[in-house]
Structure formats: structure tokens, C-alpha cells
C-alpha positions as CSV (number, residue, x, y, z in Angstrom):
1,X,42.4,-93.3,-71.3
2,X,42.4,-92.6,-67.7
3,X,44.3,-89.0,-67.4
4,X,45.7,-87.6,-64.2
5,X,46.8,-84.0,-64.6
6,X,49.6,-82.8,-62.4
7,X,50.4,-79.1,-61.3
8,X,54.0,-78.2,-60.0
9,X,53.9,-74.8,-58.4
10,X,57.2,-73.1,-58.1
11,X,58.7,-73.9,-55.1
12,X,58.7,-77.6,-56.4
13,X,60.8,-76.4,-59.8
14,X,63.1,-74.2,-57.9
15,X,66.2,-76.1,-58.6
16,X,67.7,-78.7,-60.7
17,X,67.0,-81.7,-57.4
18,X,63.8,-80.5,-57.1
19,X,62.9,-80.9,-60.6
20,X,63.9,-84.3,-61.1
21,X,61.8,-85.3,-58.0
22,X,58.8,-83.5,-59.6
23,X,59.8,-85.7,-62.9
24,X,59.5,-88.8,-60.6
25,X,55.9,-88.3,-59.7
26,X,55.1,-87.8,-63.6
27,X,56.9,-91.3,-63.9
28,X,55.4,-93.0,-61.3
29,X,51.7,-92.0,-62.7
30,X,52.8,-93.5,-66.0
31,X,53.6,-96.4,-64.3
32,X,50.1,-96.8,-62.6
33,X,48.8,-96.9,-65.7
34,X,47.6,-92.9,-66.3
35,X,48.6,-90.4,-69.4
36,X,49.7,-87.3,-67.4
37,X,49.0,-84.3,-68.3
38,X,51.7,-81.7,-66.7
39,X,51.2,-78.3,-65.8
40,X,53.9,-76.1,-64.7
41,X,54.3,-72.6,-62.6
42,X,57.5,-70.4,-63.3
43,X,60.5,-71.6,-61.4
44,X,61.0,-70.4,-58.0
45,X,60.1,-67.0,-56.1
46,X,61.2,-63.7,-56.0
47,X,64.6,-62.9,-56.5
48,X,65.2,-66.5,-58.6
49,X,65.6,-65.1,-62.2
50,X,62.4,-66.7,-63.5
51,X,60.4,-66.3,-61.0
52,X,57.0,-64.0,-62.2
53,X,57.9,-61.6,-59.4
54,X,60.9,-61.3,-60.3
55,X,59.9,-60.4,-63.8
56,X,57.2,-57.8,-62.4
57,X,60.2,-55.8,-60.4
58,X,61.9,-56.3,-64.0
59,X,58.8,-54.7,-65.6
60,X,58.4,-52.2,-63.3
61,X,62.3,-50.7,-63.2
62,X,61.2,-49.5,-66.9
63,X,58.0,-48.5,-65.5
64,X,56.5,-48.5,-62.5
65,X,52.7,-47.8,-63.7
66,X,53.1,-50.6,-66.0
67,X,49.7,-52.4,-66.2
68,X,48.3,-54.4,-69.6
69,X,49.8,-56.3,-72.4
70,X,53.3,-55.5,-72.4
71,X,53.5,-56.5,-68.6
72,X,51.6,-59.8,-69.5
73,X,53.6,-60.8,-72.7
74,X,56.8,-60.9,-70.2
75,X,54.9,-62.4,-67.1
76,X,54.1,-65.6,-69.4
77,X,57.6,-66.2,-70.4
78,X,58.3,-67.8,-66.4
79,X,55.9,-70.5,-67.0
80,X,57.1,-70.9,-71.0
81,X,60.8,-71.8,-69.5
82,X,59.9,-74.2,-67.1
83,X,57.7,-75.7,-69.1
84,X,60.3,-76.4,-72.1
85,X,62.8,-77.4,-69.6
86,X,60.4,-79.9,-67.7
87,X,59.5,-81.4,-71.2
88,X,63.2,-82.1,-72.4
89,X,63.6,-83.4,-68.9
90,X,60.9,-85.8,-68.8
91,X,62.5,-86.7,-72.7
92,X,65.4,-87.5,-70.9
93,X,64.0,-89.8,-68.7
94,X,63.1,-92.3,-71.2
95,X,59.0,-90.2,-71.0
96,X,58.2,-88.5,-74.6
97,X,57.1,-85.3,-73.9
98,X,56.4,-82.2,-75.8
99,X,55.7,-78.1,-74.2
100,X,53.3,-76.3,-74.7
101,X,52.3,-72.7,-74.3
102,X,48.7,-71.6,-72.8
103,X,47.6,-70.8,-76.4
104,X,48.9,-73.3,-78.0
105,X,47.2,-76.3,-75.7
106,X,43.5,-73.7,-76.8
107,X,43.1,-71.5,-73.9
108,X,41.1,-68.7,-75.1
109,X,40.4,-66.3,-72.5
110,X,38.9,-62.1,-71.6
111,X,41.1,-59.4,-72.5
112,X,41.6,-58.4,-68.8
113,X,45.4,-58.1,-68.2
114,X,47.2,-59.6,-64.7
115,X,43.5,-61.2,-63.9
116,X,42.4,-62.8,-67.2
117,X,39.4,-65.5,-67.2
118,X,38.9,-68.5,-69.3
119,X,36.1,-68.4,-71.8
120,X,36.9,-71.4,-73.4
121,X,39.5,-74.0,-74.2
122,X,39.3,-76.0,-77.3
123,X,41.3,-79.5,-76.3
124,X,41.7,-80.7,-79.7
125,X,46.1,-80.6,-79.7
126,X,46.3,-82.2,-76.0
127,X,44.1,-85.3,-77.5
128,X,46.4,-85.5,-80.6
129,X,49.3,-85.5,-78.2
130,X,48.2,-88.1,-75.8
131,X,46.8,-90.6,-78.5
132,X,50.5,-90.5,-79.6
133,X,51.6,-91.6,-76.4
134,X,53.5,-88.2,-75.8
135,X,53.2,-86.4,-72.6
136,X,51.7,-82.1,-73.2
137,X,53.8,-80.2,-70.6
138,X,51.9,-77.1,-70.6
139,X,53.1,-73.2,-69.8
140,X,50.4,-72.3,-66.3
141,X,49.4,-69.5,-65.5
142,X,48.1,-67.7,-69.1
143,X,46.3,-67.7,-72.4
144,X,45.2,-65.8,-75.2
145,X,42.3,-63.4,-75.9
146,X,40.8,-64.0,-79.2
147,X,42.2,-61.1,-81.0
148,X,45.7,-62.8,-80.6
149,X,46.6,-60.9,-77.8
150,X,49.3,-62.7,-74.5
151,X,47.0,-62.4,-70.7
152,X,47.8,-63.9,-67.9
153,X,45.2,-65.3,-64.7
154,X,46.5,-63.7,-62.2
155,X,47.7,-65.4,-58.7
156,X,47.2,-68.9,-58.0
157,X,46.5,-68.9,-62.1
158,X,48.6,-72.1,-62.7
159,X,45.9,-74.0,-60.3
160,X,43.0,-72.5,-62.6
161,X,45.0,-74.0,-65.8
162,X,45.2,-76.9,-64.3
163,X,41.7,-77.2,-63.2
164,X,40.3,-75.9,-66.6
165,X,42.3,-78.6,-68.1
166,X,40.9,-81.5,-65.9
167,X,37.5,-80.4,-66.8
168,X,38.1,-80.6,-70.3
169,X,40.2,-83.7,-70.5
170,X,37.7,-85.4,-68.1
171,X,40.1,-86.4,-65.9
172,X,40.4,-89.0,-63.0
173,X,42.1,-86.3,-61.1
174,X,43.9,-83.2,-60.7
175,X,47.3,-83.2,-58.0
176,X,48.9,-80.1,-57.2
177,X,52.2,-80.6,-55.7
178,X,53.4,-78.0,-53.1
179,X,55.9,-77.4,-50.6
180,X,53.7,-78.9,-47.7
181,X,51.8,-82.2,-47.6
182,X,48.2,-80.8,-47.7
183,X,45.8,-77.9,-46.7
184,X,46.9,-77.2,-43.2
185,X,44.1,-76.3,-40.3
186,X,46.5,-73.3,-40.1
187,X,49.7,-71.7,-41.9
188,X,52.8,-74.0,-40.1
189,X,54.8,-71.2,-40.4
190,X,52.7,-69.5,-37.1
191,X,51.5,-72.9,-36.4
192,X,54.3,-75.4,-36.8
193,X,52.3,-78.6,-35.4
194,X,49.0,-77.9,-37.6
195,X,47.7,-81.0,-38.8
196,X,47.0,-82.0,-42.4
197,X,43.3,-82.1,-43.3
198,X,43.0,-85.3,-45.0
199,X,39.8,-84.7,-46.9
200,X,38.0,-81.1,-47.4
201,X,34.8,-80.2,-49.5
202,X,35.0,-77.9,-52.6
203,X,33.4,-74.9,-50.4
204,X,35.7,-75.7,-47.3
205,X,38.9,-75.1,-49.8
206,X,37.5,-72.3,-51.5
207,X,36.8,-70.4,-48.6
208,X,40.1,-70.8,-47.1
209,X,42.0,-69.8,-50.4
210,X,39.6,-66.6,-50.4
211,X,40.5,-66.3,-47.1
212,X,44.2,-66.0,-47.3
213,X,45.1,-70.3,-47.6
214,X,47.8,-70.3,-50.7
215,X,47.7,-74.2,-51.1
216,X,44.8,-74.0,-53.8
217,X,43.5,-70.7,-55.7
218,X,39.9,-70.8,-55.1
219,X,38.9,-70.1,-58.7
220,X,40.4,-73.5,-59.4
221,X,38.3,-75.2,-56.8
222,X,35.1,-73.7,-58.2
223,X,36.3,-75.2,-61.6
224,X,36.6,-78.3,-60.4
225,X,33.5,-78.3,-58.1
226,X,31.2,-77.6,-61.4
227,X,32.4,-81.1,-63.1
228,X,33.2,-82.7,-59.9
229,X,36.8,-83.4,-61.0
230,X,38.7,-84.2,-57.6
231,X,41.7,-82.7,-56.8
232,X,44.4,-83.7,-54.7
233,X,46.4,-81.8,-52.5
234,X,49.8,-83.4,-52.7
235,X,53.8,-83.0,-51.4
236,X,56.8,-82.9,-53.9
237,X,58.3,-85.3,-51.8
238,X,55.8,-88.2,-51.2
239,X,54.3,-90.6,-53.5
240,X,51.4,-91.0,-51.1
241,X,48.9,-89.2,-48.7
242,X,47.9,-85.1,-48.9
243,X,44.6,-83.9,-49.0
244,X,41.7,-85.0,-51.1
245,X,39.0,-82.3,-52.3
246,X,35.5,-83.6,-53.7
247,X,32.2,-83.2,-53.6
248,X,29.6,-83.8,-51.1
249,X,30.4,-86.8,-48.9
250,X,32.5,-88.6,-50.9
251,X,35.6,-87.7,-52.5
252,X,35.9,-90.2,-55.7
253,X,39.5,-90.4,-55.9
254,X,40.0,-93.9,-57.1
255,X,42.2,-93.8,-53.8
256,X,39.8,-94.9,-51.4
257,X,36.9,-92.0,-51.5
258,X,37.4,-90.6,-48.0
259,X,34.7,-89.0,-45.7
260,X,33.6,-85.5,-46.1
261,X,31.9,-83.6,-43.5
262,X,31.0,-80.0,-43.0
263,X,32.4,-79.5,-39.8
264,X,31.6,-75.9,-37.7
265,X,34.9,-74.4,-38.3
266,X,38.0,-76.4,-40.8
267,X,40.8,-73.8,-40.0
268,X,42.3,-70.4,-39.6
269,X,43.5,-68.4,-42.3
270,X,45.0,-65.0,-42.4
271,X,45.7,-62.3,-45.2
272,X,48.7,-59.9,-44.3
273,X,49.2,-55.9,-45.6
274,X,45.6,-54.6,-45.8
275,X,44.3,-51.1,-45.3
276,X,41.8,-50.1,-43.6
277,X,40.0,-46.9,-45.4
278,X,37.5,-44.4,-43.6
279,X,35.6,-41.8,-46.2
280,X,33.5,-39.2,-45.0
281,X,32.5,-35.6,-45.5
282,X,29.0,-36.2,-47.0
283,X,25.6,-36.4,-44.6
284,X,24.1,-39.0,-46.9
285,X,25.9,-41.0,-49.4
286,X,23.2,-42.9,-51.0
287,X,21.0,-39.5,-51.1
288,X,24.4,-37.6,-52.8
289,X,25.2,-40.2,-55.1
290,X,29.0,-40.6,-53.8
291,X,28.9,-43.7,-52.5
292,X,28.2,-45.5,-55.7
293,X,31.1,-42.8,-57.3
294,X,33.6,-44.4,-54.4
295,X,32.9,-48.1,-55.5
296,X,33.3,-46.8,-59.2
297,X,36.6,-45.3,-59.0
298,X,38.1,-47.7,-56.8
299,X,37.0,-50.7,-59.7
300,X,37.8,-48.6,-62.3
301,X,41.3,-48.2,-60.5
302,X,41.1,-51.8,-59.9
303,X,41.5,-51.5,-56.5
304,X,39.5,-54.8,-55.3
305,X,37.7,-53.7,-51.7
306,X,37.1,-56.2,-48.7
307,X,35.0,-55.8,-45.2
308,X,32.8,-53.2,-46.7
309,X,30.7,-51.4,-43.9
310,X,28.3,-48.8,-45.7
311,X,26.3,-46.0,-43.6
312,X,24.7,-43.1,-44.4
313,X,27.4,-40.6,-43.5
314,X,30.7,-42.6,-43.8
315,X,32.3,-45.8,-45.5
316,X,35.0,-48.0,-44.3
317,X,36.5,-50.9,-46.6
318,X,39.5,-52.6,-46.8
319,X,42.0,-52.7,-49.3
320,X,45.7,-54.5,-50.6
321,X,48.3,-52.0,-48.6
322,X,50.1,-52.1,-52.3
323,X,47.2,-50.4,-53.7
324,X,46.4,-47.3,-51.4
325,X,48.6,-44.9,-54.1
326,X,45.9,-46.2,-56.5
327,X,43.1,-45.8,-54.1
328,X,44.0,-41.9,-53.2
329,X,44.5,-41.3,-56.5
330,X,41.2,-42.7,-57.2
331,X,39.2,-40.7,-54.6
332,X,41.0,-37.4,-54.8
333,X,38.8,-36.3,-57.4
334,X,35.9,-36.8,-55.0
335,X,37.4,-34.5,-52.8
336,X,36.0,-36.1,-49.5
337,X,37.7,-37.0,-46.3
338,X,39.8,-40.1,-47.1
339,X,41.7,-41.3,-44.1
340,X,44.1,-44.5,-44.7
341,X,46.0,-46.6,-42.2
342,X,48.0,-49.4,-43.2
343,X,49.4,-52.0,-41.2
344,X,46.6,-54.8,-40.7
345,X,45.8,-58.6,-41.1
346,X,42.6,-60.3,-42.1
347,X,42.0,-62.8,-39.6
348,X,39.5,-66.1,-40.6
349,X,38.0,-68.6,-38.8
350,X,36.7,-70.9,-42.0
351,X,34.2,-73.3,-41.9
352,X,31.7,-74.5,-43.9
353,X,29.4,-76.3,-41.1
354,X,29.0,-72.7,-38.7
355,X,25.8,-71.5,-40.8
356,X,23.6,-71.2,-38.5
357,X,25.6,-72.6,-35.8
358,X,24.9,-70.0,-32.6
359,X,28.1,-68.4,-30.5
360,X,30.9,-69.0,-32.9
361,X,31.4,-65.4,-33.4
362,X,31.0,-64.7,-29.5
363,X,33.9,-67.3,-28.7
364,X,36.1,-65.3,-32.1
365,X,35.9,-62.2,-29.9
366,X,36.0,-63.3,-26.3
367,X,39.4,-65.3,-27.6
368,X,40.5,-62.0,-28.8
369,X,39.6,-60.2,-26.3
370,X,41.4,-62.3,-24.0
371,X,44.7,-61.8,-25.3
372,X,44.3,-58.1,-25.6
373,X,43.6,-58.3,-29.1
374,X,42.0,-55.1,-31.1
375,X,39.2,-55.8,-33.4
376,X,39.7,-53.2,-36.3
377,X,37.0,-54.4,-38.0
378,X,34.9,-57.9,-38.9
379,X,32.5,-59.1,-41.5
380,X,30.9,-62.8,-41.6
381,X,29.4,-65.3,-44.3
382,X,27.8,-68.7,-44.3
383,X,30.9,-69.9,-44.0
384,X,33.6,-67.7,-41.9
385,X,34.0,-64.6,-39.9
386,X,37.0,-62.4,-40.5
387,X,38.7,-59.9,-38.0
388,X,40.9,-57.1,-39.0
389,X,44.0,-56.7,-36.3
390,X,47.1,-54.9,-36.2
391,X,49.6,-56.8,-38.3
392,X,51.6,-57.2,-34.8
393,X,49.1,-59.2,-33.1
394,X,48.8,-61.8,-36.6
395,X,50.8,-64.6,-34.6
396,X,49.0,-64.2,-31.4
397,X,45.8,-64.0,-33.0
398,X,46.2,-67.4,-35.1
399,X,47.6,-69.2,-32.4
400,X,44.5,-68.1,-30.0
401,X,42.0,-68.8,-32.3
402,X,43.6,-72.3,-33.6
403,X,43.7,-73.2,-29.7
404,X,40.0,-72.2,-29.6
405,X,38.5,-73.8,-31.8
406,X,40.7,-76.8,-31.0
407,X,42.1,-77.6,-34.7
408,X,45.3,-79.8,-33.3
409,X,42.5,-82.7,-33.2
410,X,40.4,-81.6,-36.3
């Protein structure tokens, strides 16, 4: 049985049109000879009435603190609806089809609300439903700890279902269908001629998707990358083309296995509304104890930090501008000098070729610095360097760097 599975994010389910061109593509792998297996976001974004945002604000009328199961109980019915309405659609095409929640397709996962991980998935109802030449349409985006208890994955988690699935199903492939025909070498909203990357490495995507990308959460990449299940990057409304993601120099897609190289620098990313904290008041941290206290609180809080720059007498981190109430609250017990400005972008050049690659981080700030361009902040890997600017300067500093590094011919 050769098994494709196919991930429509929201923006492809949005509306009624929409939906029956996302049916198509579940038709026309039928056709080719493949038992899909579908995998479905909530429909639409914030403001459309089942979007998960829109069921967060919902939440969060009642109670603005709210935080575990409750929150995650309602959260999972987005992807429930569009999954039941996608199955009696494809039914009505002529496509058996049946819907199935996260638990009810096996997902077993931690008991960690709005950020759950799978620990296992147990496969044995999506067999029985494609031996009977039915079609599972399963609910992204959640599961179910093993005390019977709703939790959901957290951002991008309908990619990680989808992934997880492909692993265990062995598939051929995994397509995600978006809004735009493949990982772009920068957003096309600030960079509206970016070209489509035709193939990418695991570790190319991953970075960018930590980095700020939204085509593919990276947690789904790494899930794929350990069983070297390829996925493909795809648009709603094409049959063909989109980017292919696979391992090493080949991407086995049954679709031509297209080169893969690591090349110095893929594309520029960018993560909007960050903080920038500065803690001090203590001659030695480490000596005092307090700076392990300050990671501590913040985790417990689960305020996730970024650009962490430890010294002896002060710390400076960055944090999600949506989480500095948690974050003071957090430190006040401390009762050190917390100073908070909001206001910034994470700015990424990504690629997984500049290891030890000499003067790619002297051209990031002579580019910046040449259009008058404050550097807040930076930190580097194997595999980017990141700049924190004033959220002002995100346009200008995407466009320099994207002309820099000379991604229109990538």
C-alpha cells in the first residue's frame, strides 16, 4: 500500500471553495494510485469562528489566566470540526472517508497542556481503515495523555501530527499544503519576489521554522528527519511543484529525488514581538545562586527565553512580548533590578553550510550597519546568526540582508 499523508493548514480550509480545492488534491492522490491519509488544521484564522485563536480569546473572556485542560479540551474542538466536515465532504465526492479525532487514530502523548509531546501512537485503527478502502481524516493538532486526559501540541502541532503519522504508517511522503507554493528564501510579504527553494535539507527547514519560517513547525521536520520520511512542501492551488525536504543529498520523493546541498546561507527569517530583559542587582550570579533561581522561575512560569547572554553581574535574554506579565511576575519575588523593553524583532540569516565558513557574521553587521540599523543584541549557531532590532527597522533589515547574501538567485 503506498500511503501519502496530506496536511491542510487552515488557510487552505477557510471557506467552502477552498475546501473543495483541498478535496481535489486528496482525489487526485487516489488517482495516482496512493491511500491518503488526511490530516486537518482548524478552519481559518483569528476572528473565523473556528479558528484556535479565536477559541483562545473565547477561553480567555471567562478567564484570562486560563492555562491547562479546560483550555485544551476546547482548543481541540477547531481541528475536530474540520475534520468531520472534510470527511463527509470527501464522502460526497464519491471518496469513502471516515474522521477521526487525535485519540481516536492512538496518539498518546505528556500531560503538558498548550505544548504536549507525543510518546507514542499505536496505528492499529488507521490500518483497519485503509485496508477497507476508507480514507482516516484525522483532527491535527492534539492527543491524549494516558490518564484520558484532551492536550494539545502547541503551534505548528498539526505538522507534528502529520509527521508522527508518516513515521508510523511508513509513508512514501508527507505534503503539507499552504497558502504559498514552498519555503520561501524570505517572508513575501517584506520580500514579494523571494524565490521558492525547490529542495531544502531536514536541518536547513528546521532551522528556519526555529527561526521564525511558519511553512513547516520544526518539530515535524525532526520527526521526519529520524525515519527519513520526505516531506513536501506544497500549494492548495497546484497539483505540481513546492519544495521537497529529505535527507542528505537526495530527497527520495518518488518525484524525481532532487539535489540537496548545504549552501552558506538558505534564507532570512524573522520573529516579531520579543523582549529584550536586563537583570541585575547581584555582583556575582553564579557565586549567589540567582542566576540559576532566574532560569527557574521563568520555566516554571513557562516563559521560554531566547539570546541568552550570562555574566557575572547581569543577565540579558529574550522573551515572547505576550509573556513579560508572566516574566515580572516571575522575578518579582527575586527582588532584583528587572528592566523590560518591548518592541523588537529576531532577525536570521539561516544556513546550514556557514559552519565554519569565515566573515558571514562581519558582512550581517556591516549590512546593518549600513542602513543605520541598531544591533540590540545577537547570538549564532552552526547554522544561523540572529540579530535583535527595533521592530521598525524589521522590513529594512530583511530586505538588506536578503540583498546581501544574494537570495533572488539562491
Amino acid at each position: 500500500m503506498r500511503i501519502v499523508v496530506q496536511k491542510f493548514g487552515g488557510s487552505s480550509l477557510a471557506t467552502a471553495e477552498l475546501r473543495r480545492e483541498a478535496m481535489q488534491r486528496v482525489w487526485e492522490a487516489v488517482e495516482k494510485g496512493f491511500a491518503p491519509v488526511v490530516v486537518t488544521s482548524a478552519m481559518g484564522r483569528i476572528g473565523d469562528p473556528y479558528a484556535t485563536d479565536t477559541l483562545l480569546e473565547l477561553m480567555r473572556e471567562n478567564n484570562p489566566k486560563a492555562q491547562g485542560m479546560n483550555v485544551d479540551l476546547l482548543l481541540s474542538c477547531g481541528e475536530i470540526i474540520s475534520a468531520a466536515l472534510f470527511a463527509e465532504g470527501l464522502c460526497g465526492m464519491g471518496l469513502p472517508a471516515v474522521a477521526l479525532t487525535g485519540w481516536q487514530c492512538g496518539i498518546t502523548t505528556d500531560d503538558v497542556h498548550l505544548g504536549a509531546r507525543v510518546l507514542e501512537v499505536h496505528g492499529e485503527r488507521l490500518w483497519q481503515i485503509l485496508r477497507q478502502g476508507r480514507i482516516p481524516v484525522v483532527a491535527g493538532f492534539q492527543g491524549v495523555t494516558e490518564d484520558g486526559v484532551v492536550t494539545t501540541l502547541g503551534r505548528g502541532g498539526s505538522d507534528t501530527t502529520a509527521a508522527v503519522l508518516g513515521v508510523v504508517l511508513k509513508a512514501e511522503r508527507v505534503e503539507i499544503y499552504t497558502d504559498v507554493d514552498g519555503v520561501k528564501t524570505a517572508d513575501p510579504q517584506l520580500v514579494p519576489d523571494a524565490p521558492t527553494l525547490q529542495v531544502m535539507s531536514y536541518r536547513e527547514v528546521m532551522e528556519m521554522g526555529h527561526m521564525g519560517a511558519k511553512v513547516l513547525h520544526p518539530r515535524a521536520a525532526e520527526i521526519a528527519m529520524e525515519e527519513g520520511i520526505p516531506v513536501q512542501i506544497r500549494s492548495l492551488q497546484h497539483s505540481t511543484g513546492g519544495t521537497f525536504i529529505g535527507h542528505g543529498v537526495k530527497v527520495r520523493t518518488g518525484l524525481g529525488g532532487e539535489q540537496v546541498s548545504d549552501r552558506v546561507v538558505t534564507g532570512i527569517t524573522h520573529l516579531g514581538k520579543r523582549a529584550q530583559v536586563k537583570i541585575g542587582g547581584v555582583e556575582d550570579f553564579h557565586a549567589s545562586g540567582l542566576g540559576a533561581q532566574v532560569f527557574k522561575v521563568l520555566a516554571d512560569a513557562q516563559v521560554s527565553v531566547d539570546l541568552i547572554n550570562l555574566a557575572v553581574d547581569s543577565i540579558l535574554l529574550v522573551i515572547d512580548q505576550a509573556k513579560v506579565p508572566l516574566a515580572q511576575e516571575a522575578l518579582a519575588p527575586l527582588e532584583l533590578d528587572v528592566q523590560i523593553k518591548t518592541g523588537f524583532t529576531k532577525v536570521s540569516v539561516v544556513g546550514a553550510g556557514m559552519h565554519g565558513v569565515p566573515g558571514v557574521m562581519a558582512r550581517v553587521v556591516n549590512c546593518l550597519s549600513s542602513e543605520d540599523i541598531p544591533i540590540y543584541q545577537t547570538s549564532d549557531s552552526h547554522a544561523n546568526i540572529s540579530c535583535l532590532v527595533s521592530e521598525e527597522h524589521t522590513a529594512r533589515a530583511v530586505q538588506a540582508l536578503y540583498r546581501e547574501f544574494h537570495l533572488d538567485s539562491i
